[in-house]
N, C-alpha and C positions, 0 to 999 in steps of 0.2 A: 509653374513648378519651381520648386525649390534647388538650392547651390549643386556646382557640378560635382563627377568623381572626386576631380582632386581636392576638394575641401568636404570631402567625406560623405555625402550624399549618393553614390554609386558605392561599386563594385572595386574603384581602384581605378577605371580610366584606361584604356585601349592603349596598345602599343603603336610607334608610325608603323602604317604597312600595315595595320591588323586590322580589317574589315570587314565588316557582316557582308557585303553584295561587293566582293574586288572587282568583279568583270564589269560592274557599273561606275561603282566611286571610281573609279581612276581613269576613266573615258577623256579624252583627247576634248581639248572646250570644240575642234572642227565634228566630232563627234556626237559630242554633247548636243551640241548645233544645229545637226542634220536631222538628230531623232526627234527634237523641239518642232522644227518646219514639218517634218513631215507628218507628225501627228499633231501639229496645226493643219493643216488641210487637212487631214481628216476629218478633224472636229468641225470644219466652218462648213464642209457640206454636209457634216450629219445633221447640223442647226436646219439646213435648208430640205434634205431629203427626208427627214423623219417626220414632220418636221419640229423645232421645238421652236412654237409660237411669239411667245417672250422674244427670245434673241434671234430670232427671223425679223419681227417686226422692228428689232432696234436696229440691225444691220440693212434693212432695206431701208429704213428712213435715213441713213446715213448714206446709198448710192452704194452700198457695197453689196457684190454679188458672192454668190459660191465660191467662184474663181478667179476672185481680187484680193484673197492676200495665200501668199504664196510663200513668203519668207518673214522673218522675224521682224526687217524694217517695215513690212506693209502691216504690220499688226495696228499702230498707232491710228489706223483707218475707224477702227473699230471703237463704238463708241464705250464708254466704261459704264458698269453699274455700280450702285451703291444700297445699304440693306433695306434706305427706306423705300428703293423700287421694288426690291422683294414683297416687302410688305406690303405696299400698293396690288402688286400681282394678286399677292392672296386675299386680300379684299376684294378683288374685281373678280376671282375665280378660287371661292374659298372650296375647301378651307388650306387649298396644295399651292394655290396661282398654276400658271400657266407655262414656268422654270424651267419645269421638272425634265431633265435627261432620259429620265426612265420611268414607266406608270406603275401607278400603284401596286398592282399584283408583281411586279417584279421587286420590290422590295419588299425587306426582311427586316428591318430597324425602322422607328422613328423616335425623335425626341425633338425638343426644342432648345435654343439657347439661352443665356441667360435675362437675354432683354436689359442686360446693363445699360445700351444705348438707346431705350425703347420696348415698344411690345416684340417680345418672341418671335422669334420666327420659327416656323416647323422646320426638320431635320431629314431628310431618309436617306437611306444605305439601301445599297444594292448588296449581295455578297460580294461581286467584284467590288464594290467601292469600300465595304470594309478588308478585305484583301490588299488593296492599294496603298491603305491607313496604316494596317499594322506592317508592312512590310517596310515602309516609312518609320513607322515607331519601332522595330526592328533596329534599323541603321541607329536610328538614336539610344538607344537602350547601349546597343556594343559600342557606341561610344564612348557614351559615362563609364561603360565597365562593368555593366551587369552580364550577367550568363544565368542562362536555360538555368534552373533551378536556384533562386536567389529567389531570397522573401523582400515583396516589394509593397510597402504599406502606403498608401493614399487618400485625402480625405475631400475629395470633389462630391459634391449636392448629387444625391438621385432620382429618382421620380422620373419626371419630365425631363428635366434636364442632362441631354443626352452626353456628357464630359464620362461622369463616371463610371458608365458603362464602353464609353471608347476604349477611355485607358484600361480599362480594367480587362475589354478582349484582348488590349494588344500586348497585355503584361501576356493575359493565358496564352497567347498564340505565339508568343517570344518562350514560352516553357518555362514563366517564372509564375509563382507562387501570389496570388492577386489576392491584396489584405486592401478591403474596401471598407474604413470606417465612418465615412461621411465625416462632415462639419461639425465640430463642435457645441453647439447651442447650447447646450446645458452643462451644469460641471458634470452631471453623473454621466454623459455622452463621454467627455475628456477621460475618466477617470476608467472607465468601460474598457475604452482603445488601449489606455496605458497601463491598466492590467494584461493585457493581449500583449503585446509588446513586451513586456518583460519578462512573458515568455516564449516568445516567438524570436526576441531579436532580430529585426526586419534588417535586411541588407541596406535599406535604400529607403528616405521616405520623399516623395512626392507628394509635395503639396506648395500652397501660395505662403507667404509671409504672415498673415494674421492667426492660420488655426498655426503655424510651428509655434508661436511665440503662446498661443492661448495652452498648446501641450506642454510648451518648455515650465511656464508656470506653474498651471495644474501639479506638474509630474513634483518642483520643488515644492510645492505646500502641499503634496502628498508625504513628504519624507524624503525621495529618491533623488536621486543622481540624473538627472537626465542622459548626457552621457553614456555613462560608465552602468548603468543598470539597463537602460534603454537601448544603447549603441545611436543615443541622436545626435547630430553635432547643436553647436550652437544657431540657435533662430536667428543669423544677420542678416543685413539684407538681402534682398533676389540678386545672384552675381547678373551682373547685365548678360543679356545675349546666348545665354544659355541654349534657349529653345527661338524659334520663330514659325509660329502659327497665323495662318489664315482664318483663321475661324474654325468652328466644328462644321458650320455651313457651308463650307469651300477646301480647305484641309487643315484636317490639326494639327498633322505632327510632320506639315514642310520642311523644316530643318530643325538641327542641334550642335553644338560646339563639341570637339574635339578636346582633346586634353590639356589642348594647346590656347584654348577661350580667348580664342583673338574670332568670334563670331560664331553663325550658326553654317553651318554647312547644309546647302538648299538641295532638296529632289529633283533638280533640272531636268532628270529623265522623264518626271511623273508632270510636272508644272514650270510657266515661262513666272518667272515674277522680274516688275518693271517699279522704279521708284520715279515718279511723276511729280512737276510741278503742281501743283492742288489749282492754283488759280492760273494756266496756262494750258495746262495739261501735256509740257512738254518731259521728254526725259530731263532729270538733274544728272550733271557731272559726277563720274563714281566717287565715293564717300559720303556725298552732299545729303541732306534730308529730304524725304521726301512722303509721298501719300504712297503707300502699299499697294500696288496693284497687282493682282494675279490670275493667271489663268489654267485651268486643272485640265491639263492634257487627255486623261487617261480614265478618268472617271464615271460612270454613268451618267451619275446626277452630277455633271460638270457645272464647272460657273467659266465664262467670258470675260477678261479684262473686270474683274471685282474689285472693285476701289475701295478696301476696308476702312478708309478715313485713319489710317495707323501710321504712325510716323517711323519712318524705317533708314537704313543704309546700306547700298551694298560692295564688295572688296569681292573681283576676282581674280586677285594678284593670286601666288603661289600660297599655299599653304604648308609648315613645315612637315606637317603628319603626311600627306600623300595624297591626298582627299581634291579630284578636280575641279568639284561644283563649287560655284560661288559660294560666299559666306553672306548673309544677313544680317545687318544688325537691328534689333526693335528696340527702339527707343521709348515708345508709349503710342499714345492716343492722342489725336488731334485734337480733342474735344478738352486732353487735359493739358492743355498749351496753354501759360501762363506770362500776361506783360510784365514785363518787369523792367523799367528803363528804356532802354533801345534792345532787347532782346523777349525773344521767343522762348520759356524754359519750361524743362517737361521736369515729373519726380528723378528719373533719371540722375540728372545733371543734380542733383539734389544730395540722392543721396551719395553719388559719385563722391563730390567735395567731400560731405559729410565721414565719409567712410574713415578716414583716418582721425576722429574724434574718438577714443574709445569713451569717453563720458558719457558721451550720445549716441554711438552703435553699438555697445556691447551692454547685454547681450543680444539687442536686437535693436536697430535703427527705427523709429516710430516717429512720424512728424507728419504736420498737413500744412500745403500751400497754401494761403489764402490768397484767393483772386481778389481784388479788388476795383474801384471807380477809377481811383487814382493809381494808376500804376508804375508812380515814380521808382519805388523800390521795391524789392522783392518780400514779401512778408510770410512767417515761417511761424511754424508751435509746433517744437520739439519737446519730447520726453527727456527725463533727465532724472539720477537719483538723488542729483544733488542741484538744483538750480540754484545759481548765483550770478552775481554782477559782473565778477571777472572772467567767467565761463560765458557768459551771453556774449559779452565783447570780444572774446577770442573766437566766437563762433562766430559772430558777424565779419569781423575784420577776414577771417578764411572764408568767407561765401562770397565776400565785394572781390577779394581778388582772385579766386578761382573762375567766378562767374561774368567777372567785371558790371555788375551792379550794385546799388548799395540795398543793404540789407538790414530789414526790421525782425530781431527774435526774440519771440517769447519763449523762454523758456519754461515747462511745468512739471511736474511730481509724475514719475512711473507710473503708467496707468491712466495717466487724467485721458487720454485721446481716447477714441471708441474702436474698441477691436472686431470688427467684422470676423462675423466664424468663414469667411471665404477669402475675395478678394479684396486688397484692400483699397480704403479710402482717401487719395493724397491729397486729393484738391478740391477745397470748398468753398463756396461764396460767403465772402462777409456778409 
């Protein structure tokens, strides 16, 4: 999803104190705590009394019974999943696996994800688990600053893929105005929505970095104003930390930042989330990076210790709005982990440095990593309106020392990179 309230993508941004759920947000971390443990045990003997086969068989091969973890430090007993055991699942018991929380007749939704990592995996909701979702997207909605009656336009893939129909209940069940134009793919799709829009004036748009910038365009080689006829802000980059999803397969709308975008503020009531050594599997020290793990408390179709492979950090220092759940921070995907010198670099850290180039980020930040064999220095192709030799060298010289490695940039012509009508594409193999 695209930039918070305060750089005009909401309603304006929540005041401190001002809360969708007070009687939850402001819960004591001893509080927080207790409701985490205790609806931990409940969930590890429902795996055992119901029973749900999958995570029965991963916890008994580990020596753990019903009544061996009891509080938050016995969790780490527990072994972790990842999406290609899902997958496995539903090949060895198609077409659902053998996951599932809840059986088929008790759900109400299915979809799939987007398989950006792989094949799809299937989706389902319970009514309680979309209840759970939007009450979640709730909290985050009255963060940003939106309210019950706000026009809130989005351009997430439909069909199968079950995004656009999440957001789009939990816009309708928050009592805001749900403008679901899909993806971009053709100019007459673009030109469609941005007719709509200019007269609907959407409060708010929800979407990724490729279709804003594919509408920001369109809407100028149509004539208009993006802006000022649309009410869109400028397509820069995704501000970090905005939101912090688990997947639609686990939960989507786990956290969102505050007005204050020092992180995302987590559902601790609904979910434990733990950031893990990847190759140890121990906790890292707060701040530190690590692999995403989490556990959905409260869900039917729950998931167990899910190790989304997603590079994350977490801060449960104080926050100045009022808000007691931890904060999150998402960095990316492990998979887009990029060598470069003696460092680990995700898009992130990328477009971080970059951000104060306006050559390069305005009006929209557009580059791709290239991985390479040799990974002495960091290699970069940025967009630019104007490439030049003194512009490439001021860009390098600020990524060697922002990042502390050296840095190879090409710089090209607006447009030369390929714009994904969805999510975009930061890192490619030479």
């Amino acid at each position: 999803m695209s930039g918070p309230a305060d750089r005009g993508w909401g309603a304006g941004g929540s005041a401190p104190g001002d809360f969708y759920r007070p009687e939850i947000q402001t819960l004591s971390r001893e509080e927080i705590v207790s409701i985490q443990e205790t609806r931990l045990r409940d969930l590890v003997a429902r795996v055992f009394d119901q029973p749900v086969p999958f995570f029965k068989r991963k916890l008994e091969a580990a020596g753990v019974g019903p009544d061996d973890v009891k509080t938050l430090d016995d969790l780490h007993r527990v072994p972790t999943t990842t999406k290609g055991e899902l997958r496995e699942s539903e090949a060895a018991n198609p077409p659902l696996g053998d996951y599932r929380g809840a059986p088929l007749e008790r759900c109400i939704r299915l979809g799939t994800s987007t398989g950006t990592t792989g094949r799809p995996t299937i989706m389902l909701f319970t009514r309680h688990d979309l209840d759970v979702e939007h009450d979640a997207a709730a909290r985050m909605f009255w963060r940003q600053g939106y309210r019950p009656g706000d026009v809130v336009t989005h351009a997430h893939p439909g069909g199968l893929y079950g995004g656009q129909a999440l957001l789009g209940g939990a816009l309708e069940a928050f009592g805001a105005l749900n403008v679901a134009v899909g993806p971009p793919v053709s100019r007459a799709d673009a030109e469609r929505a941005i007719a709509l829009w200019k007269e609907l004036r959407p409060t708010g748009y929800e979407m990724f970095g490729p279709p804003r910038h594919l509408f920001w365009d369109t809407a100028i080689e149509m004539g208009l104003d993006p802006r000022e006829d649309l009410g869109m802000p400028e397509p820069d980059e995704v501000i970090p930390w905005r939101t912090f999803s688990a997947g639609i397969e686990c939960f989507a709308f786990l956290g969102s930042s505050c007005g204050h975008s020092q992180g995302s503020h987590l559902c601790e009531d609904e979910a434990i989330v733990e950031v893990i050594d990847p190759a140890t599997g121990d906790p890292v020290a707060e701040g530190e990076r690590g692999h995403e793990v989490v556990t959905t408390l409260t869900k039917d179709n729950f998931m167990l210790r899910y190790d989304l492979q997603d590079v994350v950090r977490l801060d449960r220092s104080g926050c100045p709005c009022g808000e007691t759940h931890a904060r999150g921070f998402w960095d990316g995907r492990a998979a887009d982990l990029v060598r470069a010198g003696d460092r680990d670099l995700l898009p992130i850290d990328v477009s971080e440095a970059l951000a104060d180039v306006p050559e390069v980020s305005r009006p929209a930040l557009e580059f791709q990593m290239v991985r390479t064999a040799d990974p002495g220095a960091l290699r970069l192709r940025v967009e630019t309106p104007d490439p030049n030799a003194t512009l490439r060298a001021r860009v390098a010289g600020l990524l060697t020392e922002r990042l502390g490695v050296p840095a190879e940039i090409d710089l090209v012509e607006t447009g030369a990179l390929p714009r994904p009508a969805y999510k975009p594409a930061r890192v490619v193999d030479e």
